[in-house]
C-alpha positions in Angstrom: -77.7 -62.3 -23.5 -74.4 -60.9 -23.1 -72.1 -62.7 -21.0 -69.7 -60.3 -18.9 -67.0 -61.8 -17.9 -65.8 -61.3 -14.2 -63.4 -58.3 -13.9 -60.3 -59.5 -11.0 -60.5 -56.3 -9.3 -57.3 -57.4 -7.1 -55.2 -57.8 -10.8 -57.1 -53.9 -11.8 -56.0 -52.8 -8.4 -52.2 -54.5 -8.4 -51.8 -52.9 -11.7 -53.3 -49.5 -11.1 -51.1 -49.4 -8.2 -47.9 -50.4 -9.9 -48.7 -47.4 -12.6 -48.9 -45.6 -9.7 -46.2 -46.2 -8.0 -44.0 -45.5 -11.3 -45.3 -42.3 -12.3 -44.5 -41.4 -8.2 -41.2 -43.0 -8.6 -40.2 -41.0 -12.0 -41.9 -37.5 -10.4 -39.4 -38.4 -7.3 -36.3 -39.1 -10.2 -37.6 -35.6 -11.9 -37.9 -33.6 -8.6 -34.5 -35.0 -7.0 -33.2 -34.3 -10.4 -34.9 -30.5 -10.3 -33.7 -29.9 -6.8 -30.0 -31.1 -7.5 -29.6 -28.8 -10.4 -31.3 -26.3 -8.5 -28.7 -26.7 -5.8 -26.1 -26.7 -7.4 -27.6 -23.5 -9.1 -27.7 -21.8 -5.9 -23.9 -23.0 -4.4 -22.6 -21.3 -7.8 -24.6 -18.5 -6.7 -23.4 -18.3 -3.7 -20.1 -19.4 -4.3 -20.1 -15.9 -6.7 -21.5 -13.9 -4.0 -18.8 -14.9 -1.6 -16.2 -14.1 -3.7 -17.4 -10.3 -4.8 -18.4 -9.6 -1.1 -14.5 -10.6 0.1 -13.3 -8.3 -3.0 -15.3 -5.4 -2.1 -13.9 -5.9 1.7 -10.5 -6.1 0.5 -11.2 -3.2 -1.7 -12.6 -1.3 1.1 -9.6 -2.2 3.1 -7.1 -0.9 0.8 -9.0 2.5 0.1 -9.5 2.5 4.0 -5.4 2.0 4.2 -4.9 4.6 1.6 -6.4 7.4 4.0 -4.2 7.0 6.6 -0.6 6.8 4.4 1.7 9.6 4.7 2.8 11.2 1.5 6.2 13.3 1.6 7.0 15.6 -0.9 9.6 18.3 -1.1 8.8 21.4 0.7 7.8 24.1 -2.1 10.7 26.4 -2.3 8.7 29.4 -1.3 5.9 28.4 1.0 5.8 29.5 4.8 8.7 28.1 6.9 7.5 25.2 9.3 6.3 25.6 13.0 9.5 23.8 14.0 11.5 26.0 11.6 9.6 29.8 13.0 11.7 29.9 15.6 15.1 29.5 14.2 14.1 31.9 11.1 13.0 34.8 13.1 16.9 34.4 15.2 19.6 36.3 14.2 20.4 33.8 11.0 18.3 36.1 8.9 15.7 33.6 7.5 18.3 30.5 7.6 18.7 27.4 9.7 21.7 25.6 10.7 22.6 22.3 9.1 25.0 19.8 10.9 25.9 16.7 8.4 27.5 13.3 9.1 31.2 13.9 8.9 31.1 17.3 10.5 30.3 19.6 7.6 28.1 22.6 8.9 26.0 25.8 6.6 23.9 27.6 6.9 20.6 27.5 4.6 16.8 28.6 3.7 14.7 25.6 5.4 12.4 25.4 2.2 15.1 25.2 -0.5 17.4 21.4 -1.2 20.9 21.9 -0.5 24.0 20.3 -2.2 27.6 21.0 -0.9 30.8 19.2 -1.3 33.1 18.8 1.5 36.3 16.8 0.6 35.0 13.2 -0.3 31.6 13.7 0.5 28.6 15.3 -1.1 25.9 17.2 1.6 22.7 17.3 0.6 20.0 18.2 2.4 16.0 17.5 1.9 13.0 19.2 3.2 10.3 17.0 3.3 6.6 17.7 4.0 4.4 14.8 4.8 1.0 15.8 3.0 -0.4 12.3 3.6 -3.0 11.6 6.5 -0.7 9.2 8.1 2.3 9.2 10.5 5.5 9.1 8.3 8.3 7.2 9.6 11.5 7.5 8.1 14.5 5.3 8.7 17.9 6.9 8.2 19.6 3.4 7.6 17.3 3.0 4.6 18.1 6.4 2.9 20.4 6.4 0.1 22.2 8.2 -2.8 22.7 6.5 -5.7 24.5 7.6 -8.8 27.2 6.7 -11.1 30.6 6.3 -10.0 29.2 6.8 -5.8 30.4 4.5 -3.2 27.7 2.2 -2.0 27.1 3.2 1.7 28.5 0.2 4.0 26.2 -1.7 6.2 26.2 -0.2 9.6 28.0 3.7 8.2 26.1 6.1 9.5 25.6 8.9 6.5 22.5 10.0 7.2 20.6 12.2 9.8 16.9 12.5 10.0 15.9 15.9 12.0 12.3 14.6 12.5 12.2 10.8 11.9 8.1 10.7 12.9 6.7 13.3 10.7 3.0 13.9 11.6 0.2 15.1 8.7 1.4 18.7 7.9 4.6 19.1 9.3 8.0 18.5 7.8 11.7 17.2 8.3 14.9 17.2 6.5 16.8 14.3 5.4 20.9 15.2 5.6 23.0 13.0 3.6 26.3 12.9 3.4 27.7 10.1 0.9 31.3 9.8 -0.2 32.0 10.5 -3.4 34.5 8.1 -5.1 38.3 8.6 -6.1 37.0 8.7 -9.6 34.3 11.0 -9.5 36.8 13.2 -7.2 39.4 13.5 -9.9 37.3 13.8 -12.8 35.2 16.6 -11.3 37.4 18.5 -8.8 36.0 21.6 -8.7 32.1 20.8 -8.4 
């Protein structure tokens, strides 16, 4: 006869529970572990996705800005006069308008061509400028300047420049007169430029 001997079904079931419990408590160590990589996966991710969507806005921004900037450049020599320039062409100054510098120097001259004069001390240029941007220009005459060996830097405050059209809208033009003072040097070394 075989003897069985009495199974404790409370020690089976203590120790098939405590099996259980750590194969739940290592799946639990596994999965927390699973979803931490997992989230930190996904803040990189997003993180990344952050940072190219606020370049492309700021790219967008800048291209957007770029649209609307003015762009002058000189007027080509011999390309139609102006709308503001038509009517003082067809007068009697054959095809010439009337400059008035700082300092009281006065010419006539073609709108579309640069002019340089001396006057005593001072050099008179003038500019035309056609804004083929798709913005507003805005120039400010206290910001203009010549510079150049030997020249006087302009004094805070001297008033050497004149702006015909300071607001120059897409398409139209101005001219910048300037009328800096040459120095005692530059007088004497070129006197009759």
């Amino acid at each position: 006869m075989v003897h069985m001997a009495a199974i404790d079904w409370s020690a089976v079931t203590a120790l098939a529970t405590v099996a259980l419990v750590l194969a739940a408590s290592a799946a639990a160590l596994y999965a927390k572990r699973d979803i931490e990589a997992h989230l930190r996966t996904s803040a990189d991710d997003l993180r990344a996705t952050r940072e190219a969507t606020q370049a492309a806005q700021e790219a967008a921004q800048r291209q957007l800005q770029a649209s609307y900037r003015p762009l002058l450049i000189e007027t080509p020599p011999h390309g139609p006069p102006d709308e503001s320039d038509r009517a003082l062409v067809a007068g009697p100054n054959k095809g010439r308008v009337q400059l008035r510098f700082p300092g009281g120097h006065e010419d006539f001259a073609d709108p579309r061509a640069v002019y340089v004069e001396l006057s005593g001390p001072r050099i008179n240029i003038a500019v035309p400028l056609r804004n083929v941007g798709n913005g507003l220009a805005v120039i400010h005459p206290m910001q203009v300047q010549l510079l150049g060996q030997r020249m006087l830097k302009q004094r805070v405050g001297e008033f050497l420049t004149v702006v015909e059209r300071p607001r120059v809208p897409p398409g139209e033009t101005t001219r910048i007169l300037h009328a800096p003072q040459l120095s005692a040097t530059e007088m004497a070394d070129y006197p009759g430029s």
